[in-house]
C-alpha positions, 0 to 999 in steps of 0.5 A: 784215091790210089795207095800212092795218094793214100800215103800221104794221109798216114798220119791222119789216120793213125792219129784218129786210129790210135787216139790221143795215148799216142805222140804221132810226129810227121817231118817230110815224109818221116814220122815216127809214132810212140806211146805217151808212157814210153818212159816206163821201163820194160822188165821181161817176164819170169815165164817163158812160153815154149814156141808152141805156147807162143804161136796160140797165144799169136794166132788167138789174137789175130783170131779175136781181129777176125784174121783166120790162120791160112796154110803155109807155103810150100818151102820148095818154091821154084818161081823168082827164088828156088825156096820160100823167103817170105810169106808174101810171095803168097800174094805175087798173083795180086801184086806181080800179075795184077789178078784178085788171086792170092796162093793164101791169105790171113795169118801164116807162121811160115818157115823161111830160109834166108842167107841174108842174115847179118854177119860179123867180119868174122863171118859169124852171125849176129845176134838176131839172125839165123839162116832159117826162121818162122816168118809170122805174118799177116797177108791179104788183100785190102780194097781200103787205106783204113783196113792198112791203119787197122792192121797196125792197131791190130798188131800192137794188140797182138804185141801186147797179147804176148807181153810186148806192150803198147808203151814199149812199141814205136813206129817209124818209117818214110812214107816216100813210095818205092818201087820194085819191078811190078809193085810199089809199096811204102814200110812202116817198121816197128820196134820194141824198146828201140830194137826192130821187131818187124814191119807192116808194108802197104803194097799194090801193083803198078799198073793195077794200084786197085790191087792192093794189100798188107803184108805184115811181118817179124820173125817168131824168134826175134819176137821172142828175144825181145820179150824175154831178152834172154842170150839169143843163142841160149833162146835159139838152140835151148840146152844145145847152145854150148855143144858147137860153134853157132854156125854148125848149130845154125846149119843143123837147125836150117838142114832139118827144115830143108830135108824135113820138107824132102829138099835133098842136096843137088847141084842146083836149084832148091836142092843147092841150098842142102848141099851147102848148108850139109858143107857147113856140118865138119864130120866130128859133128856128124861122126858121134852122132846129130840125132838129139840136135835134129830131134829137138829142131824137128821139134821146133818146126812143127810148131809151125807146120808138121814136117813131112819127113821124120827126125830119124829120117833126117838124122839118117841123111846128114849123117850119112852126107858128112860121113860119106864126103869125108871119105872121099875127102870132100867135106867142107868145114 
């Protein structure tokens, strides 16, 4: 049977899968999975892991599944989007080119940048969303829907791993299939005590349906929020929260990932998104001095994967940058 057909068994599945703990309701292509405890309050935990902390304890769940941690993708991407937003785009000659081919696969905490976060009417971000985050995802190919329904339980372990347990966790979604250019799919979304957390898609390609795969994915931070439920600019920029207006900090923590990773400002391309996050940094941010906010960033980022340049490196460059365009008078606030 094809991934199409397939969707449709969903509910068998997960039943048999997850066993009777589990309250499974189907309506159309609705359904919404709970656990039979989730009436039990959630209380966060006293101790809060630092990020690398928190990574380890991911990777040696998805480890104790089998799932190895694979390479993360180059943030220069220069294919359908100048920069990496997704992990998935690991699987594109899979699912895009109809081939058995992935660029990775397993388990990668992929820095990400986005400028599709949620903001409010002010043009603020919202709590939960930043310009860049470590994509942690679980990618590969799959020849089985059972090997789709296995990753779902195997998350709710890693959830659990971390603290965020199975009678906290719900998932919904519509099983209705969508398709967007060459792939089709259907998404599965799970939350933490009514707050998304992230999703589980099942993938394939249009004309090949045989090539098939899971693309599970939540953002390190947002993970991280809702086991602690501390303020999220508190939880994002840690001692810093209070030294600029989230935006600039925003900006800051998003140029050291992108110059981090040798991706200087041009007018076009990968090297567009540098200039306009630097455009965003006012010059009494940059004038005194970034070199603590940028240390403390690079800091982060290496969690996930070392970053070719170093801190002063690009402390030197934003610096540099903001001063430089407030002499000619250029600088954007």
């Amino acid at each position: 049977m094809t991934p199409a057909h397939d969707v449709g068994r969903f509910p068998h599945l997960l039943r048999r899968r997850l066993g009777p703990r589990w309250d499974i309701a189907a309506d159309g292509p609705r359904i919404r999975v709970e656990h039979a405890d989730r009436a039990s309050p959630y209380r966060p935990p006293r101790r809060h892991p630092t990020w690398d902390e928190l990574l380890a304890t991911i990777e040696d769940a998805f480890v104790r599944q089998g799932v190895a941690r694979d390479r993360c993708l180059p943030l220069r991407w220069g294919r359908e989007t100048d920069l990496t937003i997704s992990a998935v785009q690991a699987l594109d000659p899979l699912l895009k080119d109809g081939t058995t081919r992935t660029y990775r696969q397993g388990f990668i905490p992929q820095p990400v940048v986005r400028f599709t976060a949620r903001r409010d009417a002010a043009g603020e971000l919202r709590d939960g969303f930043t310009t860049s985050f470590i994509n942690v995802s679980r990618v590969e190919p799959i020849t089985d829907i059972t090997a789709y329904i296995d990753a779902i339980d195997g998350w709710i372990s890693v959830l659990s791993a971390i603290g965020l347990h199975a009678r906290h966790i719900s998932i919904l979604g519509d099983l209705t299939v969508w398709r967007r250019g060459a792939v089709c799919g259907t998404t599965l979304r799970f939350q933490h005590v009514g707050e998304t957390i992230g999703d589980i898609v099942l993938l394939w390609n249009a004309d090949e349906p045989t090539r098939a795969a899971i693309d599970l994915g939540s953002g390190l931070e947002r993970l991280a929020w809702a086991r602690s439920h501390l303020p999220w600019t508190q939880l994002i920029y840690g001692g810093f929260a209070d030294s600029a207006p989230s935006g600039v900090l925003d900006a800051l923590r998003t140029a050291t990932l992108l110059l981090g990773h040798g991706i200087s400002p041009t007018s076009r391309g990968a090297g567009a998104a540098t200039r306009r996050v630097l455009a965003t940094i006012p010059r009494e941010t940059a004038s005194p001095g970034v070199s603590s906010v940028v240390r403390h960033f690079h800091g982060y980022w290496n969690a996930a994967a070392p970053l070719p340049a170093a801190w002063p490196e690009i402390t030197h460059q934003i610096e540099q940058d903001r001063l430089a365009k407030s002499r000619r008078g250029k600088w954007a606030a």
